[in-house]
N, C-alpha and C positions, 0 to 999 in steps of 0.2 A: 504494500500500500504506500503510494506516494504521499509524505505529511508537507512537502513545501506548501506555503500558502498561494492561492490561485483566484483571480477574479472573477467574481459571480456576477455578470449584466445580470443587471434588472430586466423581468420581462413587463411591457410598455405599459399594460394595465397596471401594474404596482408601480410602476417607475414613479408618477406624480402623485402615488397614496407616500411613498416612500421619501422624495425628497418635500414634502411638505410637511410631513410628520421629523425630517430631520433640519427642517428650518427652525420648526418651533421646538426641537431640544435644545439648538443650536443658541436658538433668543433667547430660550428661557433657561439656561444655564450662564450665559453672556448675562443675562438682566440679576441672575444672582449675585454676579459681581460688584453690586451697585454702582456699575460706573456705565456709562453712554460708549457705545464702540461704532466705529465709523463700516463702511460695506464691505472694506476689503478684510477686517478681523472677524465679521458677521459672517462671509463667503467660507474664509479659513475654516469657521467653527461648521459649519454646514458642510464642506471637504470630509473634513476629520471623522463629524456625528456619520456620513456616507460610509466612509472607510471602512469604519468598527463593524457595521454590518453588512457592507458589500466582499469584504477579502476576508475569511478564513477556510481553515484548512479540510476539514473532514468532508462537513455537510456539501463544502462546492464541489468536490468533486465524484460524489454518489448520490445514487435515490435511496429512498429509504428502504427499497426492497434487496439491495445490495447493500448498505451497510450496514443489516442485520444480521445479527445470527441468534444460536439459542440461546445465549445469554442476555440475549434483547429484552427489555423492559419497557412499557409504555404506564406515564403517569399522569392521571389527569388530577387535578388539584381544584378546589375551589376553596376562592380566598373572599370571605366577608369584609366589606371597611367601613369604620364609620369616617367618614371624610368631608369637609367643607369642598366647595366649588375648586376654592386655587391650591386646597392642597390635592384634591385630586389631581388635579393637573401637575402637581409636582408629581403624585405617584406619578402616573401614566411617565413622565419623562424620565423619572429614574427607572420603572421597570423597563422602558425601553432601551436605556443603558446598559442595564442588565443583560438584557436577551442580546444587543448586539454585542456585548465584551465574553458572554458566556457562547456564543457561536462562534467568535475569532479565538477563545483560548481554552475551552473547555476540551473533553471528548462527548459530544452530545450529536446526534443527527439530528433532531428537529426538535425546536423549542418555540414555543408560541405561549402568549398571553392576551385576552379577547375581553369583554366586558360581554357580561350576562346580556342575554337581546331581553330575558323576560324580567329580571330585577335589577334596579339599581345600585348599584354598591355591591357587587357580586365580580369578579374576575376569574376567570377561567383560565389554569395553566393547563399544556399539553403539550410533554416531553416524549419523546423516545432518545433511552440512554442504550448503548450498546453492551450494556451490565449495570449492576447492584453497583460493582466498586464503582464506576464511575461518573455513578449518580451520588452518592456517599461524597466522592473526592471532592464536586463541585459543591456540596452544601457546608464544606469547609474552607471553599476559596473567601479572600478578601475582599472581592466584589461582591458574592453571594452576602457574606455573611455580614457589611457594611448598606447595605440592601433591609436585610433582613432586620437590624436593631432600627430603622429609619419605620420601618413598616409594623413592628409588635404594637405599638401603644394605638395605633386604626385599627387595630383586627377588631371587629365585631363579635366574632365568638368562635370555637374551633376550627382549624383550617383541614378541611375534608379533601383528603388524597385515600384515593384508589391506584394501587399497582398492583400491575401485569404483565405476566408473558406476555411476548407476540405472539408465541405459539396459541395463545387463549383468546385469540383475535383473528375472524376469518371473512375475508374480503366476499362483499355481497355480491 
């Protein structure tokens, strides 16, 4: 298996979900600074917030049905928050940091976080790890776990994860 890291284009339907959602990480991590930055430090950070989730290593260069095997594990998580308006929007912009730093350095093939369509305050994680260990390894990294102390004192009430074989998962 090749681990250099490799450019993942964007396909054209996400391309504008994608750099609009890394405009406003981009703002709104810059607007944390409390200082005013001019378009070329604004573009930089919009570069940068791209990078983290357009280039790493694993997931660019497999599907998911190839870099599985039977150690594969699929996790879906639901996370309650009690959150105001602008801290939601903080979360949303730190888990999005998350998910692109844990795609460029983790061993993870697909990691995704979504907002409930049917409740409010509800976030949906959906991971497949390629093992146990290395879903364990990331819930000890310093992004994870810098993430996670930012996020304990929103949780509304226990955070509900189901894991799975892939094997216990069969394509309709």
């Amino acid at each position: 298996m090749n681990q250099r890291l490799r450019f993942r284009p964007f396909r054209s339907v996400l391309m504008l979900t994608n750099l609009l959602s890394a405009f406003r990480l981009a703002f709104s991590l810059l607007k944390s600074l409390g200082r005013s930055f001019g378009p070329l430090v604004t573009a930089l950070a919009v570069v940068l917030v791209l990078s983290l989730g357009a280039i790493h290593d694993r997931a660019a260069s497999h599907t998911i049905s190839s870099a599985t095997n039977k150690e594969s594990i699929h996790l879906v998580g639901r996370l309650a928050m009690n959150l105001s308006p602008e801290q939601q929007l903080l979360f949303e912009n730190k888990t999005i940091a998350l998910a692109a730093i844990t795609r460029a350095s983790d061993d993870v093939i697909s990691y995704s976080c979504n907002r409930d369509i049917e409740k409010a305050g509800i976030y949906v994680f959906d991971e497949i790890w390629p093992s146990q260990r290395a879903l364990e390894k990331h819930l000890k990294t310093d992004h994870f776990l810098s993430w996670w102390e930012w996020v304990k004192p929103y949780v509304a009430y226990d955070l509900k994860i189901e894991i799975a074989s892939l094997d216990d998962f069969h394509q309709l």
